[in-house]
N, C-alpha and C positions, 0 to 999 in steps of 0.2 A: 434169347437168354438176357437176363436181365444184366446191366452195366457196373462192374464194383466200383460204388463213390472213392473218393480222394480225397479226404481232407487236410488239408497246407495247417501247421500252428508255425505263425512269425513269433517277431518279437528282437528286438536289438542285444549285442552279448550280454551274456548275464543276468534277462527280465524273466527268466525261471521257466524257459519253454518243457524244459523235461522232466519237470516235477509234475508242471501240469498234464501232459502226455501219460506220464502214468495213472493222474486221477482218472484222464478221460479214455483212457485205454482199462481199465478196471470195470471201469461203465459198461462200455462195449461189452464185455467179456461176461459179464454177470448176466448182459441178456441177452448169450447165446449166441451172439455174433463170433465168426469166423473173421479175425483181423491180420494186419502184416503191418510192420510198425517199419518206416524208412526214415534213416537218419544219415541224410543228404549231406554233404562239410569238403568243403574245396580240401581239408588238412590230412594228414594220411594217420593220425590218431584222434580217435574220437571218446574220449574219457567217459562220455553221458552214454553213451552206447552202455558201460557197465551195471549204471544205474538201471535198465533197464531188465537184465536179464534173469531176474526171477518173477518177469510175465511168460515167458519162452513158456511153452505149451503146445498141445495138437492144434490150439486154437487161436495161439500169436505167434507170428513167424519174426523173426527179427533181420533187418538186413541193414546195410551200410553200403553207400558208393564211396570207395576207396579213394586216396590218391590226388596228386593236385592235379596241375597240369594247365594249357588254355581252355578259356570258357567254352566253345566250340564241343572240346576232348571231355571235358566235364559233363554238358550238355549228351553228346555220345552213351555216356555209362549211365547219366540218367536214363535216358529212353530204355538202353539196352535193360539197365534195370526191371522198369515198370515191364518191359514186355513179356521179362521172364514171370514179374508177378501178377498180369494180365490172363496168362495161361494157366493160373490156377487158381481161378476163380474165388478171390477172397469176398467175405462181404463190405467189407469198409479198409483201406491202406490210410494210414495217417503218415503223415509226412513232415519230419522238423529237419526246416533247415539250417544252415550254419546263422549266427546272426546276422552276415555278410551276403544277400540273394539279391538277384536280379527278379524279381517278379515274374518278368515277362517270359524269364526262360520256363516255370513252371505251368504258364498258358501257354505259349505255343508249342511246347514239347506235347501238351495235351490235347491238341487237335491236330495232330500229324496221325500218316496212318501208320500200324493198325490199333494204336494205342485210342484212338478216337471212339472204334468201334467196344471198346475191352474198359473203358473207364466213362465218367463225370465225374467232374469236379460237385464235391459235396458242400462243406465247410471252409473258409476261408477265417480261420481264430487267431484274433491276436494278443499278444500277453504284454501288458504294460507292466512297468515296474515301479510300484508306489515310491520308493528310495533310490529312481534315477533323478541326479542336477537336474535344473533349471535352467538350465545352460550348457547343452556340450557344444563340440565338436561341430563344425559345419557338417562336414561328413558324416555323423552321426545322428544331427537332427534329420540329415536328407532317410539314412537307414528310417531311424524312426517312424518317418511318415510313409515313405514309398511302399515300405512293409503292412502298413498299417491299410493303408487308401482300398485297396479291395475286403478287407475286412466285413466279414457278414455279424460279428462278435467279439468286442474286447472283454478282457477278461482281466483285473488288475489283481499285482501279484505283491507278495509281501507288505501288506498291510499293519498285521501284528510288529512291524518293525517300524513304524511310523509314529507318533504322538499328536495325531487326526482323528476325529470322525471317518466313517468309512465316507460318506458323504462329501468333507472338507476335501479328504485326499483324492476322491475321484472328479471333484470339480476341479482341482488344481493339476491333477494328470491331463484332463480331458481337455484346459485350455492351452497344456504348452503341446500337446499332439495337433490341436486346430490351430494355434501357431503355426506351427512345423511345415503342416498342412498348406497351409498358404503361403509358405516360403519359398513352394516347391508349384506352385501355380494351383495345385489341385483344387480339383472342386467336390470334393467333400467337408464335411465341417461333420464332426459327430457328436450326440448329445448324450445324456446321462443316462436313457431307456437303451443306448447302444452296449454298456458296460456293465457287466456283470461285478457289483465293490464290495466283497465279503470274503472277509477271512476262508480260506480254503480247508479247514478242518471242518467248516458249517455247509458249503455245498451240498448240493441235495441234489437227486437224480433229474426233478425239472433242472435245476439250472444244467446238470449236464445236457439232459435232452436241447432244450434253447440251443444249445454249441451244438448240439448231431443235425438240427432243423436249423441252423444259423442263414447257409447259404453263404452265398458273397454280393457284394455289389460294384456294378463297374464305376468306375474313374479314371481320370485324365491327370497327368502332371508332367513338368518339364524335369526329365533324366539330366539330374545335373553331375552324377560320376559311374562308369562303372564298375564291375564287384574288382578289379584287378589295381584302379587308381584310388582303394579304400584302407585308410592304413591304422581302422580298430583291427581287432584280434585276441589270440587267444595264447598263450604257451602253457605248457605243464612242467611240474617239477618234479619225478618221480622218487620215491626212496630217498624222501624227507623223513630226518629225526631234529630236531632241536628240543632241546631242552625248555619244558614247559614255564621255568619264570623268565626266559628270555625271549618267547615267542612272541608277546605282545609288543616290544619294541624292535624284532627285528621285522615285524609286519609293518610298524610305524617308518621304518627308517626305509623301507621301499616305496609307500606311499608318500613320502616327502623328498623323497629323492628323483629330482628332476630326470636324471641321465638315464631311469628305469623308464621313462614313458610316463603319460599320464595315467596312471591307473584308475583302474572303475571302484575295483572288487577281486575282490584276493578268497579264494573258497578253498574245501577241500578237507581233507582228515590227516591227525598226525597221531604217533603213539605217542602215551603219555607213561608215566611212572605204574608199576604194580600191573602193567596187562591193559591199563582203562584207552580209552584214545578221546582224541579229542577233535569236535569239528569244530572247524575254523567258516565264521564266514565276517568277511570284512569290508568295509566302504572307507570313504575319505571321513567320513564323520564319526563310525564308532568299530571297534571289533568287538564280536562275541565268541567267545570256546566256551562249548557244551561236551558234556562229556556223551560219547555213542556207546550202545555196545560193542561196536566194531569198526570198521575203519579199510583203507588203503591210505598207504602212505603217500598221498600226492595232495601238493600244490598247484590249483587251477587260478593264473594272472590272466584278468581281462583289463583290456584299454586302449589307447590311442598310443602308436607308436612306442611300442615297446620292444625295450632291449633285452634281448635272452640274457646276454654276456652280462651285462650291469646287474640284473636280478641275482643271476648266478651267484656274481661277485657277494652278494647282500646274503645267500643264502650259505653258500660254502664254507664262510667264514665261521660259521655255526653247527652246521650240518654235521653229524654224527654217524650216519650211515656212508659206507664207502663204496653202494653199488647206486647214489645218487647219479641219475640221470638228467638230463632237460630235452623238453621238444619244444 
């Protein structure tokens, strides 16, 4: 009996892993493939999980490893995971993990037994972010690259948001990730024919196939922290209302407000006036609200040591709904 592939999509918080997971799980599905979509997150809420669940069908299974815990216990529910979805025979499992992964636990979890005999690894895809700095985080350029280094396929994301050539933007992606890359000893370097650089509403079934045939390739680098001494992240702000002409500077006064963490990216949907809502996605350079037809009222803060409490503080003082939450 033939082996159901595996395919990993990385990618650092925030670089649009599950948007793309739904183009490339759409792919899948339209030709026929039997899929299970695993959405792997040391956190015990997984907000993108939502995003996904009008693929749910006979023919996409959807699942989630719960729960935080140590690496080891985490590790644990993985395997326990796959084996449950080893036994039924999917044709392809895609797998996003939190932005925060150890590499090495998704290879050697996959050559133990009986998972060895029930799975290969397929695709190794990575999602760059046209509108990540130039400069983060030690810790986050190590995410960056160690995520990257096995990659069979980058794929860069949010381009329409840049004021590039898709060409300029993918040359300047590609040389702070070979940066990265060599900061962390590795020996890869990856060049322009590695990168998939186009607007993702232009996509076409080759370039999905390319990412189902991508594969991965091996490399070497010095482990300079692991997933537990990493302190990017993620919080949510649930049953958020503020009042739509004070949104744009209560976004501002989080992302200048040191005591919140350094923040990446502020995302997410709010209700607005008359029934409309409105989606929020925001960087240190610009915010944009568009209006959805629909919505959940939550606030997703990605960044570098971030404080729940301090956020809070920024958000409450505005907040309009009284069964407002935080995780």
């Amino acid at each position: 009996m033939a082996r159901t592939k595996i395919d990993l999509i990385t990618g650092i918080l925030g670089a649009g892993k599950t948007t793309f997971l739904r183009r490339y799980a759409k792919y899948l599905l339209q030709k026929g493939e039997r899929i299970a979509i695993l959405e792997n997150d040391f956190g015990a809420v997984n907000v993108d999980m939502v995003m996904l669940q009008d693929l749910k069908s006979e023919n996409c299974r959807l699942e989630m490893i719960t729960g935080g815990g140590d690496p080891d216990c985490h590790k644990r529910r993985f395997k326990t995971q796959l084996i449950s979805l080893g036994m039924q025979h999917f044709d392809r499992v895609i797998m996003e993990p939190s932005g925060i992964f150890d590499m090495d636990e998704f290879f050697d979890t996959l050559y133990e037994p009986p998972l060895d005999r029930w799975f290969e690894i397929g695709s190794v895809l990575t999602v760059l972010d046209a509108e990540a700095e130039e400069t983060l985080t030690v810790q986050t350029e190590y995410l960056l690259a160690s995520e990257a280094a096995y990659s069979g396929r980058l794929i860069l994301s949010k381009l329409e948001h840049v004021d590039e050539t898709a060409e300029q933007a993918a040359a300047r992606v590609l040389a702070h990730l070979n940066r990265a890359l060599t900061a962390i000893s590795c020996d890869r370097q990856f060049q322009a024919g590695d990168l998939i650089a186009k607007k993702w509403d232009s996509l076409t079934d080759d370039d999905l196939a390319a990412c189902e045939n991508a594969g991965y390739r091996g490399a070497t680098y010095v482990k300079q922290f692991s997933t537990e001494e990493i302190g990017s992240g993620v919080h949510y702000f649930l049953h958020v209302a503020i009042p739509e002409e004070r949104l744009e500077a209560v976004i501002a006064g989080m992302m200048q407000d040191a005591a919140c963490g350094r923040i990446f990216r502020i995302k997410g949907s709010l209700p607005a006036a008359d029934g409309r809502w409105l989606k929020v996605n925001a960087t240190q350079k610009k915010t944009e609200l568009s209006e959805v037809p629909s919505g959940q009222a939550v606030l997703i803060v990605i960044g570098d040591g971030l404080s729940r409490q301090e956020i809070d503080r920024h958000l409450c003082a505005v907040n309009t709904d009284p069964e407002y939450v935080s995780i």
